[in-house]
N, CA, C and O atoms as a CHARMM CRD file, in Angstrom:
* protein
*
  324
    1    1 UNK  N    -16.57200 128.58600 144.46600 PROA 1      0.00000
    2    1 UNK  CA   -16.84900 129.37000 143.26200 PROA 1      0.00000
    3    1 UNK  C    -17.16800 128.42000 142.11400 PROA 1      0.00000
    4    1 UNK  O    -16.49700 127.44700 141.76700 PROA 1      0.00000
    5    2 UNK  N    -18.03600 128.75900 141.70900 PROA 2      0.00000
    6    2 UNK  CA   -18.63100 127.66000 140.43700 PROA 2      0.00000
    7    2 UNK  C    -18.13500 128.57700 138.96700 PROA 2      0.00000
    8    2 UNK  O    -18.06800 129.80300 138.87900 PROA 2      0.00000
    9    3 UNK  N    -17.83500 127.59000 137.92200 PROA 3      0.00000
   10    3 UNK  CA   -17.20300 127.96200 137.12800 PROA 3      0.00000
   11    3 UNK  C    -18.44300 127.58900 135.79600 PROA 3      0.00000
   12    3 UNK  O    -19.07500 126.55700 136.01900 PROA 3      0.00000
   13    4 UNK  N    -18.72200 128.15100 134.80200 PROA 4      0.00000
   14    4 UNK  CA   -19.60600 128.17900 133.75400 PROA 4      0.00000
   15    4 UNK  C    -18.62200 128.27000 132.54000 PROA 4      0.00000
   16    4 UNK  O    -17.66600 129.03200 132.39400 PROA 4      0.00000
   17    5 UNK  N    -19.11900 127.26700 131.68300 PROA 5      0.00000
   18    5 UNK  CA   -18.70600 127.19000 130.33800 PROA 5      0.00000
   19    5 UNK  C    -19.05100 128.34100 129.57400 PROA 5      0.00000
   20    5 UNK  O    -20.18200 128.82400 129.53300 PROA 5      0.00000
   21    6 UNK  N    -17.58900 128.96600 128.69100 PROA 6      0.00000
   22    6 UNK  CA   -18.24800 129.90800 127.90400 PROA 6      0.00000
   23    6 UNK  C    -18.97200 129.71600 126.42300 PROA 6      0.00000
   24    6 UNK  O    -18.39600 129.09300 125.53100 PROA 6      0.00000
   25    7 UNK  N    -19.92200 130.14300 126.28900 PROA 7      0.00000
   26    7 UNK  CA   -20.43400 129.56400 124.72600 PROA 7      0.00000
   27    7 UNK  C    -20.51600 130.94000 123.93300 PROA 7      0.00000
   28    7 UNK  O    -20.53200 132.04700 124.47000 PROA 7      0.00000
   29    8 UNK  N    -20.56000 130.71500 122.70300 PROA 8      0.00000
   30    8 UNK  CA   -20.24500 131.97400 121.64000 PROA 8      0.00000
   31    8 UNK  C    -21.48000 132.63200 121.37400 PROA 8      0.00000
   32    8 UNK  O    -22.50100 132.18100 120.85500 PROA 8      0.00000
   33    9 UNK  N    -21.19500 133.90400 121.86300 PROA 9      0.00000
   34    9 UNK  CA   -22.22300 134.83300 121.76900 PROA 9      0.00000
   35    9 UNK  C    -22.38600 135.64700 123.26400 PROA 9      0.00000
   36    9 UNK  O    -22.78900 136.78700 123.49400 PROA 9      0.00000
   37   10 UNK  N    -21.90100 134.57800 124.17400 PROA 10     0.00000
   38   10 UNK  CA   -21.68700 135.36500 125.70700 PROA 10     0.00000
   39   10 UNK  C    -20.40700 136.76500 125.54700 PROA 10     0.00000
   40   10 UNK  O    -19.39300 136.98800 124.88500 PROA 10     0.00000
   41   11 UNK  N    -20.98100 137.24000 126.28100 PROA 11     0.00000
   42   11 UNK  CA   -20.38300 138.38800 126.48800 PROA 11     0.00000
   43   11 UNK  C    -19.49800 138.79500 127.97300 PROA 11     0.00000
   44   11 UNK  O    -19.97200 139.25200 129.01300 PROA 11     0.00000
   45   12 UNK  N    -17.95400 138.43100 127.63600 PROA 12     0.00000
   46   12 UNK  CA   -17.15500 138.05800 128.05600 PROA 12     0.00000
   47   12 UNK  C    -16.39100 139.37300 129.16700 PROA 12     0.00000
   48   12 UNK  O    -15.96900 139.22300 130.31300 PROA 12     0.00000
   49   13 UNK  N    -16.41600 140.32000 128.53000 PROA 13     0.00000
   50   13 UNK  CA   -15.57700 141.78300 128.52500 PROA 13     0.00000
   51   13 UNK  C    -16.90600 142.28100 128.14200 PROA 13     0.00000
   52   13 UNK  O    -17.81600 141.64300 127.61200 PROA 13     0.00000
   53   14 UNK  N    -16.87100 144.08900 128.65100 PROA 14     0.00000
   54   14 UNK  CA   -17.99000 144.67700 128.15900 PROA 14     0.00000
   55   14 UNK  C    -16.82500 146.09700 128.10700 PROA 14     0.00000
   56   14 UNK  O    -16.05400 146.15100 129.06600 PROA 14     0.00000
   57   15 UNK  N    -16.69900 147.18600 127.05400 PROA 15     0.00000
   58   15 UNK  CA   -16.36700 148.14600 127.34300 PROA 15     0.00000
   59   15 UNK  C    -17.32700 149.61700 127.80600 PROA 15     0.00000
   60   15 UNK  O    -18.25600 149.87900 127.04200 PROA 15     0.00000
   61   16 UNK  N    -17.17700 150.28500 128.66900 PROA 16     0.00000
   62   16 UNK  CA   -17.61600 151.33000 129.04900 PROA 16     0.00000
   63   16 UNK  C    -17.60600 152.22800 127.69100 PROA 16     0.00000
   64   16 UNK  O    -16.61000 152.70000 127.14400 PROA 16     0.00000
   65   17 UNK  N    -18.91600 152.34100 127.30100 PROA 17     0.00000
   66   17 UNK  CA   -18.94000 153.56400 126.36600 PROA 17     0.00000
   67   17 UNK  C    -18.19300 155.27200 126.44800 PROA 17     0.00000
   68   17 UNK  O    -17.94200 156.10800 125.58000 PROA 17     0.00000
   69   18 UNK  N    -18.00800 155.23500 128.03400 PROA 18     0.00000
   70   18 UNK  CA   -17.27200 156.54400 127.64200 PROA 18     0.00000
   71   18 UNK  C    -16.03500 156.07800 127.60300 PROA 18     0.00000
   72   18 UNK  O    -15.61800 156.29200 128.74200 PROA 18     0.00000
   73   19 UNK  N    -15.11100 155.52700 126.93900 PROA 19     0.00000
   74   19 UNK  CA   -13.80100 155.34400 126.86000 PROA 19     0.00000
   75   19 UNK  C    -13.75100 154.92300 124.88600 PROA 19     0.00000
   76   19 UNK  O    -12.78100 154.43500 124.30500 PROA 19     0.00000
   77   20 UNK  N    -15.04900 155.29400 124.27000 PROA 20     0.00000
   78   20 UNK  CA   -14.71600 154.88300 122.81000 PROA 20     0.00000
   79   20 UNK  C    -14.31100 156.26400 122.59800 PROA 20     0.00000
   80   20 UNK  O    -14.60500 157.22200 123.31400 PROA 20     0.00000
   81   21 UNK  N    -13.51300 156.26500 121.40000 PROA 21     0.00000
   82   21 UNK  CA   -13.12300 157.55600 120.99600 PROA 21     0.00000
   83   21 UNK  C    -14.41500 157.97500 120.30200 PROA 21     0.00000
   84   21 UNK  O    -15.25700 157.15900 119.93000 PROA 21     0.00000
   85   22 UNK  N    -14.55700 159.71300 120.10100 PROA 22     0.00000
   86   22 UNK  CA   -15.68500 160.41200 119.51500 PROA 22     0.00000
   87   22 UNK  C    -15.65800 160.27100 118.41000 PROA 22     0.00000
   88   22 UNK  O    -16.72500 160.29200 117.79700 PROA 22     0.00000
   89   23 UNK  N    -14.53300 160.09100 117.78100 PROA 23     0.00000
   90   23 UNK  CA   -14.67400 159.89500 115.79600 PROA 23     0.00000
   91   23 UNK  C    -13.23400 159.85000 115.58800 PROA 23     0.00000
   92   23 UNK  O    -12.38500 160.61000 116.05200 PROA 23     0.00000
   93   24 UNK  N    -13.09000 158.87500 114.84300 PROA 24     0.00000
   94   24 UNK  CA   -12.16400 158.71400 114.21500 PROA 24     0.00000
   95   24 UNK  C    -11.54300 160.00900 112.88000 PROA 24     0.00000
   96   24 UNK  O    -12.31100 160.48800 112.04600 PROA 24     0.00000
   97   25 UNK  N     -9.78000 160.42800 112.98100 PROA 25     0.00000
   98   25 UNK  CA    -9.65500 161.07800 111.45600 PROA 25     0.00000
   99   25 UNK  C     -9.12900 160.42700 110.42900 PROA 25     0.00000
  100   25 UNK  O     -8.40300 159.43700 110.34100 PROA 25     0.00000
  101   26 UNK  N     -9.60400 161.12900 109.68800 PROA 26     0.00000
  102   26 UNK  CA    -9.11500 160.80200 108.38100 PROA 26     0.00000
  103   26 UNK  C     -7.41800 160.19800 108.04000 PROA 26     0.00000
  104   26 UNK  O     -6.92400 159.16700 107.58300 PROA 26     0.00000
  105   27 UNK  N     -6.93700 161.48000 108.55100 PROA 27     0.00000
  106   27 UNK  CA    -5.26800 161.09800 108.37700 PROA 27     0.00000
  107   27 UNK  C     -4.17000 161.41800 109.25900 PROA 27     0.00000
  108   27 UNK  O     -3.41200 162.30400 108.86400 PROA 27     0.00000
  109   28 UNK  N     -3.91200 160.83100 110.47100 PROA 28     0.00000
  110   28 UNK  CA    -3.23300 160.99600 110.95500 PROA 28     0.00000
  111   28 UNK  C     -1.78600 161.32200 110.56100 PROA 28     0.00000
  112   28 UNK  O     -1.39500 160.66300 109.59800 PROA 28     0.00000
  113   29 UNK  N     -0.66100 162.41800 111.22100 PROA 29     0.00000
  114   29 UNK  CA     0.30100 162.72700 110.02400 PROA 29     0.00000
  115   29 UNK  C      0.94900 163.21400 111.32200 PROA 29     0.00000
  116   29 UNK  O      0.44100 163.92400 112.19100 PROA 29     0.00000
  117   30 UNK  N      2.58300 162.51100 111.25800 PROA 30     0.00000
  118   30 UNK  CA     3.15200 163.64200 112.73000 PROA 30     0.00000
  119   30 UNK  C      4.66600 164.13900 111.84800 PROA 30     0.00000
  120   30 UNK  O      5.28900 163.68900 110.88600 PROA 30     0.00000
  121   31 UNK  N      4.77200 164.94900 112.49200 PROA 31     0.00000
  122   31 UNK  CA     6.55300 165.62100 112.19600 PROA 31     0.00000
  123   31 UNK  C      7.20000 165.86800 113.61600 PROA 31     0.00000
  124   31 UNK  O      6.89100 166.64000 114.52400 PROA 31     0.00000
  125   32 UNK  N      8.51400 164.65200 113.44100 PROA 32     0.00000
  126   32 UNK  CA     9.03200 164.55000 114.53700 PROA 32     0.00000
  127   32 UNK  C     10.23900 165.89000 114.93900 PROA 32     0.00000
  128   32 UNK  O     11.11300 165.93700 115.80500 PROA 32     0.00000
  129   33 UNK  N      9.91400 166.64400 114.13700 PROA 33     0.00000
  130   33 UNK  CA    11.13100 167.88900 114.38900 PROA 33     0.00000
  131   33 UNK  C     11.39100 168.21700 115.65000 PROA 33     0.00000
  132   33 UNK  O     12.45900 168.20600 116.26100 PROA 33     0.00000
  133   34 UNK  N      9.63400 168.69700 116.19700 PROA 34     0.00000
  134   34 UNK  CA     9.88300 169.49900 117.50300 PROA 34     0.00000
  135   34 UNK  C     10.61000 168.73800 118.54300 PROA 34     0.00000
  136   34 UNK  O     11.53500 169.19700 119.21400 PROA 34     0.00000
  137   35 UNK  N      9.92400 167.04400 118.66500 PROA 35     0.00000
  138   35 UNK  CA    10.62300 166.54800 119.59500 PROA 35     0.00000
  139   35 UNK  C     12.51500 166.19700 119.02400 PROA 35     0.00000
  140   35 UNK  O     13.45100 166.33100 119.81200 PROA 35     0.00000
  141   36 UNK  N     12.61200 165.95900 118.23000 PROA 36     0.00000
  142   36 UNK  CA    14.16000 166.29200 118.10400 PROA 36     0.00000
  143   36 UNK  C     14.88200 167.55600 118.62600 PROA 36     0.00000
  144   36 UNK  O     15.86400 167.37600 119.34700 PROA 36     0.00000
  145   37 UNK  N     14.48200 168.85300 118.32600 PROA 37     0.00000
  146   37 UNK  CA    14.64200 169.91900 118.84400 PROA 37     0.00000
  147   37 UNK  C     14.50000 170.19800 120.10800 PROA 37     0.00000
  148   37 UNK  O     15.51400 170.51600 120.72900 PROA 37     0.00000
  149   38 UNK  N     13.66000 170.16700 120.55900 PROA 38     0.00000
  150   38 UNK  CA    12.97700 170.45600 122.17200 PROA 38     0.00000
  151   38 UNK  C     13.82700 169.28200 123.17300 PROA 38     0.00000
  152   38 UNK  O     14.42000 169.59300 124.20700 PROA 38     0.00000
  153   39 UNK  N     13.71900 167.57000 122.49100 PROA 39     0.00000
  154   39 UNK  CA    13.92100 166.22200 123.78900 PROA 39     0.00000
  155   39 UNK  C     15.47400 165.96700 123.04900 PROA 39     0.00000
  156   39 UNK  O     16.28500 165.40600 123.78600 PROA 39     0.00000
  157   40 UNK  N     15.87300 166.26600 121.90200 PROA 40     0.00000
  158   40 UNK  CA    17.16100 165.89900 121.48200 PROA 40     0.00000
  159   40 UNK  C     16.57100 164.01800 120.99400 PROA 40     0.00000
  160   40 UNK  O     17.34300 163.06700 120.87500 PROA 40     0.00000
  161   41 UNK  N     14.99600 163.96900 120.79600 PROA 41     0.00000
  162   41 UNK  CA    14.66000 162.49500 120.18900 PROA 41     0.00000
  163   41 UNK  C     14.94500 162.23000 118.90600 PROA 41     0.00000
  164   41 UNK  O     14.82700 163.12700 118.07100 PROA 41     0.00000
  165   42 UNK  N     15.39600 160.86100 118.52000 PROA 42     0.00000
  166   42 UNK  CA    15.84700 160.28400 117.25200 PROA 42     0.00000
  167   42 UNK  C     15.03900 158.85800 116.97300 PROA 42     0.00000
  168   42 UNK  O     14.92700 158.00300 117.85100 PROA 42     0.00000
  169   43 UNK  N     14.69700 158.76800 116.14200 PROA 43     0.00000
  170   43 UNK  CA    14.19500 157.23300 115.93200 PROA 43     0.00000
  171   43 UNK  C     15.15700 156.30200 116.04600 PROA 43     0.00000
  172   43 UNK  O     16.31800 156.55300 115.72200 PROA 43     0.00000
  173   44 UNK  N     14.71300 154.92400 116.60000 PROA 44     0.00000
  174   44 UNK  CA    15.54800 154.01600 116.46000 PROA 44     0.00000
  175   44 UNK  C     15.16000 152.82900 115.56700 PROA 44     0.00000
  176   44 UNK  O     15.43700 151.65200 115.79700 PROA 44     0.00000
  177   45 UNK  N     14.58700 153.23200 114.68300 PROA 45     0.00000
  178   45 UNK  CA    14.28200 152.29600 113.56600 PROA 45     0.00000
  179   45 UNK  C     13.75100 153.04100 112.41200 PROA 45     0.00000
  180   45 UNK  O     12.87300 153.86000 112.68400 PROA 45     0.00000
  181   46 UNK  N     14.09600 152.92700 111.20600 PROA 46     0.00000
  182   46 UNK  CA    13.57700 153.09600 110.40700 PROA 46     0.00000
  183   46 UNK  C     12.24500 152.66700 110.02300 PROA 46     0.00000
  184   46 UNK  O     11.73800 151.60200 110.37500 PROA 46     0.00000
  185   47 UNK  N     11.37100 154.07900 108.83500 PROA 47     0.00000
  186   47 UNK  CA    10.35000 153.16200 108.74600 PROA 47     0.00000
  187   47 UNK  C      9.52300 152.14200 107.97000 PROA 47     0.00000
  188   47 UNK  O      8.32600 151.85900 107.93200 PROA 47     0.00000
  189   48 UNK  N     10.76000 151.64600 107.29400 PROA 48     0.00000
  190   48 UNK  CA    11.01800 150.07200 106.66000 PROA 48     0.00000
  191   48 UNK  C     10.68600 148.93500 107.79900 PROA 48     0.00000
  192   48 UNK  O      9.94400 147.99000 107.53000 PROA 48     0.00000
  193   49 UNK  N     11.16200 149.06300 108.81700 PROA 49     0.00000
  194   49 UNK  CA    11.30100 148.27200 110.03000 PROA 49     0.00000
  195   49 UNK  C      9.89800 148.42500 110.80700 PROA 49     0.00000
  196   49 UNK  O      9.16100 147.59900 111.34700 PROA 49     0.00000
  197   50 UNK  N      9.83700 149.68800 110.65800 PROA 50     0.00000
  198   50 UNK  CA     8.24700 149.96900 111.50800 PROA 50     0.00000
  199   50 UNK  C      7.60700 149.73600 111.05900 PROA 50     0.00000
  200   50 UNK  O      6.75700 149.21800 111.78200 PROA 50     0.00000
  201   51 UNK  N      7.23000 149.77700 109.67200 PROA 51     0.00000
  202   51 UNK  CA     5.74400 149.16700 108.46900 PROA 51     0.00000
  203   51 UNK  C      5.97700 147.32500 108.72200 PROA 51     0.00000
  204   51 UNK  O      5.04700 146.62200 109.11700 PROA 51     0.00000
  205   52 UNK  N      7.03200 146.90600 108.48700 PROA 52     0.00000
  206   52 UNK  CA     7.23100 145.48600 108.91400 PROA 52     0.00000
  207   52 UNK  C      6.69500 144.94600 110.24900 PROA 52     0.00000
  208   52 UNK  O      5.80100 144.10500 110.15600 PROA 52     0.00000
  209   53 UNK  N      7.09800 145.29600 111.45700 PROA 53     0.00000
  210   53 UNK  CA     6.65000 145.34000 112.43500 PROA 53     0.00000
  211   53 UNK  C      5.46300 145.05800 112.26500 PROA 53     0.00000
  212   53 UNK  O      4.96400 143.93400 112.32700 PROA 53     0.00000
  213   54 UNK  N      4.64700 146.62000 111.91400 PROA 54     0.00000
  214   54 UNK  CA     3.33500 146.76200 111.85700 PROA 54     0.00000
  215   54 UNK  C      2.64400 145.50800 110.78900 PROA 54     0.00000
  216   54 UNK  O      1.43600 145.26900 110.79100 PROA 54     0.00000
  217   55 UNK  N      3.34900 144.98900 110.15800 PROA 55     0.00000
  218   55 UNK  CA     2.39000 143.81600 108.67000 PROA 55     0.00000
  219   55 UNK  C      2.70400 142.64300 109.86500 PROA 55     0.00000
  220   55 UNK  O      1.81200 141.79500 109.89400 PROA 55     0.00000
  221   56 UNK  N      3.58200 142.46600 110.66500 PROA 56     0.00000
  222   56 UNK  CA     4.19900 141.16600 111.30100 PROA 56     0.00000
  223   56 UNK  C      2.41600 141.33100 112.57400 PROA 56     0.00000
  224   56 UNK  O      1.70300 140.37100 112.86700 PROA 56     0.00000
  225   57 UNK  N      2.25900 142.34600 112.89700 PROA 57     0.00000
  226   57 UNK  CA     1.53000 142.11500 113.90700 PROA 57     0.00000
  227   57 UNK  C     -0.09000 142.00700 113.50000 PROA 57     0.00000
  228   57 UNK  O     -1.05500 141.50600 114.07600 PROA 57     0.00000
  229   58 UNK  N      0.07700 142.73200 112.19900 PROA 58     0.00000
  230   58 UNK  CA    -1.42500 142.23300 111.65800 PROA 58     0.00000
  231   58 UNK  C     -1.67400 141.06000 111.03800 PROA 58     0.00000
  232   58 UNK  O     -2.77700 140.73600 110.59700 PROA 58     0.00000
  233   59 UNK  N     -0.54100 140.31200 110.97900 PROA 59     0.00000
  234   59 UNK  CA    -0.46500 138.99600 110.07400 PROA 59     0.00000
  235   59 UNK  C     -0.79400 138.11500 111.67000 PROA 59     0.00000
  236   59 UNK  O     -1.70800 137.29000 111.65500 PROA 59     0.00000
  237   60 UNK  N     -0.29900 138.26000 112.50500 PROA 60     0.00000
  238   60 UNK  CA     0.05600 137.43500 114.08400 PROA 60     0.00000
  239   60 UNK  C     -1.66200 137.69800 114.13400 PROA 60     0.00000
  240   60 UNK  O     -2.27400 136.66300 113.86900 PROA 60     0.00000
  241   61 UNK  N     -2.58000 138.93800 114.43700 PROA 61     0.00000
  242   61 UNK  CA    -3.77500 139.01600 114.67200 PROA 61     0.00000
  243   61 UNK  C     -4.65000 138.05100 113.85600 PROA 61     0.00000
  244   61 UNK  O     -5.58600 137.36000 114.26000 PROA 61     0.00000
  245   62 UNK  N     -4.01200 138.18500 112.31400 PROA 62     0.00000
  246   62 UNK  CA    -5.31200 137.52400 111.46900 PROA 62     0.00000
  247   62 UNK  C     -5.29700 136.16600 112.05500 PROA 62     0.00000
  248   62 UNK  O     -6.30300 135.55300 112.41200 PROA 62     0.00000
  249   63 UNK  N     -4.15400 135.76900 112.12200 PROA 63     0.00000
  250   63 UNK  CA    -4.35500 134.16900 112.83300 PROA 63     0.00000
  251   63 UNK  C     -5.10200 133.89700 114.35700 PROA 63     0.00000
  252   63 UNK  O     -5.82400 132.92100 114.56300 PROA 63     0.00000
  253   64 UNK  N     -4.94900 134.41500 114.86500 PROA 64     0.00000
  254   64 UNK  CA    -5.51700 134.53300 116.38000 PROA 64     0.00000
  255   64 UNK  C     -7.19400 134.56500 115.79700 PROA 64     0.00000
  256   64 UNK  O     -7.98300 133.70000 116.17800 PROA 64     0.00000
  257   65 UNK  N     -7.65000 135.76300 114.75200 PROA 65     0.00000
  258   65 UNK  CA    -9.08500 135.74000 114.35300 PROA 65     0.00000
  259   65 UNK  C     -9.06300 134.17400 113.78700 PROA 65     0.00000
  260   65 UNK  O     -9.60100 133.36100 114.53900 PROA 65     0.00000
  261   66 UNK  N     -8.70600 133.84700 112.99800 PROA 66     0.00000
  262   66 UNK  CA    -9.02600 132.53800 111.86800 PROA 66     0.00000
  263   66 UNK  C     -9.06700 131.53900 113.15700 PROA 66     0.00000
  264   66 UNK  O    -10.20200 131.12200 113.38800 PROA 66     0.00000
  265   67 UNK  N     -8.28300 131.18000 113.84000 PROA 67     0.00000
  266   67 UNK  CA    -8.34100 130.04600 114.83600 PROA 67     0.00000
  267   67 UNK  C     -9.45000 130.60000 115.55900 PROA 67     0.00000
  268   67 UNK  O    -10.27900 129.70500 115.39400 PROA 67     0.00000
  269   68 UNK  N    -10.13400 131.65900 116.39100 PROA 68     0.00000
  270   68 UNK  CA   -11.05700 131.40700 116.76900 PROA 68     0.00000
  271   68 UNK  C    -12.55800 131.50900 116.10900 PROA 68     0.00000
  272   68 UNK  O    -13.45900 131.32800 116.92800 PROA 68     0.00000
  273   69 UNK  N    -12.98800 131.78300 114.69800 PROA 69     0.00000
  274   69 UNK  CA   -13.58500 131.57300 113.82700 PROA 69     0.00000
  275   69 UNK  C    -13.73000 129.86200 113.39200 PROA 69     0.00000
  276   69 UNK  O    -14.83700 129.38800 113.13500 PROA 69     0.00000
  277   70 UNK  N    -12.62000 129.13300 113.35600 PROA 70     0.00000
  278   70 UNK  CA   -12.70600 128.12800 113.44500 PROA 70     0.00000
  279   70 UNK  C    -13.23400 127.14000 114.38700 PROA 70     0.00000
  280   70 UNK  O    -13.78300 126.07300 114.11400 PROA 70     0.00000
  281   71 UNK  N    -12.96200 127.70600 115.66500 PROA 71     0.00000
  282   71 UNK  CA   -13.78000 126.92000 116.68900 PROA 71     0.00000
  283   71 UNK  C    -14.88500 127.71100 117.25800 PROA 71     0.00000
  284   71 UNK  O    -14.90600 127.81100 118.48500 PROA 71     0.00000
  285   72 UNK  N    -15.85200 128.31800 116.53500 PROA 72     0.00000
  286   72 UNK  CA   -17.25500 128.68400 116.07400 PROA 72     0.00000
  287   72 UNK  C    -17.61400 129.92500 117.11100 PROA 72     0.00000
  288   72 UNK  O    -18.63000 130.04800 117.79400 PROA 72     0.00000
  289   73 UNK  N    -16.63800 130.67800 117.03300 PROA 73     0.00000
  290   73 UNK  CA   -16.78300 131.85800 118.02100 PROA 73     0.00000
  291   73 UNK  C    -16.82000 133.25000 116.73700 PROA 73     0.00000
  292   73 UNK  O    -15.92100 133.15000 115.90300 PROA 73     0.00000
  293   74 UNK  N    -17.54700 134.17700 116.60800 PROA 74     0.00000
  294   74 UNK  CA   -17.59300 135.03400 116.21600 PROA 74     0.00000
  295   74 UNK  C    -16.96100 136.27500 116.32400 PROA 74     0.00000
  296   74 UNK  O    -17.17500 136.93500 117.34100 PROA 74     0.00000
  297   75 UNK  N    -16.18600 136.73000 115.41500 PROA 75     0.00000
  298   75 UNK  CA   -15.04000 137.66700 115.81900 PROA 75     0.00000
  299   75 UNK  C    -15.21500 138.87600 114.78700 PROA 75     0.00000
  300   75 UNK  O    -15.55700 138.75300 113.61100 PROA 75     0.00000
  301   76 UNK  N    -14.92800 140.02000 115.42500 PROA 76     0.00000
  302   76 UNK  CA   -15.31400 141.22900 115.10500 PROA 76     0.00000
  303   76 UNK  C    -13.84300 141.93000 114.70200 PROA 76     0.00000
  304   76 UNK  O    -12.89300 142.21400 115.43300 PROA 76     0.00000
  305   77 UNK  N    -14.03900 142.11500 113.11800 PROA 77     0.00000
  306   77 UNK  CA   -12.97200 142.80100 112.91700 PROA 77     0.00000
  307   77 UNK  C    -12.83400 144.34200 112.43400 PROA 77     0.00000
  308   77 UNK  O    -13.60400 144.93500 111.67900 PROA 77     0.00000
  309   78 UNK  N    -11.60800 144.86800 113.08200 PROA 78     0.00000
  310   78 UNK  CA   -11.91500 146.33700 113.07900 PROA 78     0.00000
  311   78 UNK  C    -11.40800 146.32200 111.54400 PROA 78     0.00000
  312   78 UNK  O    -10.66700 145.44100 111.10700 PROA 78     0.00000
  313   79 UNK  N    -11.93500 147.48900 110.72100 PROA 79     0.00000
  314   79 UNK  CA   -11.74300 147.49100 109.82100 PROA 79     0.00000
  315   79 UNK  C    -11.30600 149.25900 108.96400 PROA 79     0.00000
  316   79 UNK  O    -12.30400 149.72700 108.41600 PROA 79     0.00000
  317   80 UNK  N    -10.45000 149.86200 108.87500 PROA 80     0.00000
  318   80 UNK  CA    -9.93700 151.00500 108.14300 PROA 80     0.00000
  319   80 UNK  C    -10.46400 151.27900 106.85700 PROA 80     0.00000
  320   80 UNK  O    -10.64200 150.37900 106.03600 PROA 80     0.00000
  321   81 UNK  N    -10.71600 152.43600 106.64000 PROA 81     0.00000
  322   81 UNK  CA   -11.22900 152.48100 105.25900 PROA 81     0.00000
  323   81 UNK  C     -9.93400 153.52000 104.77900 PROA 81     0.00000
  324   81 UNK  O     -9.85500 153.91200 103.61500 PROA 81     0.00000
């Protein structure tokens, strides 16, 4: 098996177009009542802890982008409005 250098701009991964979602919404919004009621579910973290989490893992991503931006690979960032 012969092995090829990857250079930036090759296309590594390809995703199947039917697996993108149809459109994005606006505002996602849940109320955990029913499943408390119905599964007897409780959170196990507050969501002080969960927004943290969530900044800890977008902070961990931006670096993963910046290091490979740095070694001249082009990186596509998703972006929320």
């Amino acid at each position: 098996m012969t092995r090829r250098a990857v250079k930036p701009g090759d296309v590594i991964i390809a995703v199947d177009p039917r697996y993108f979602r149809p459109a994005e919404v606006e505002t996602l919004l849940g109320d955990p009542t029913k499943a408390h009621e119905k599964l007897g579910w409780k959170p196990e973290i507050t969501l002080r802890e969960m927004v943290s989490e969530m900044v800890a893992n977008d902070l961990e991503a931006a670096k993963k982008h910046s290091l490979l931006k740095s070694h001249g690979y082009d990186v596509a960032i998703a972006l929320e409005s």
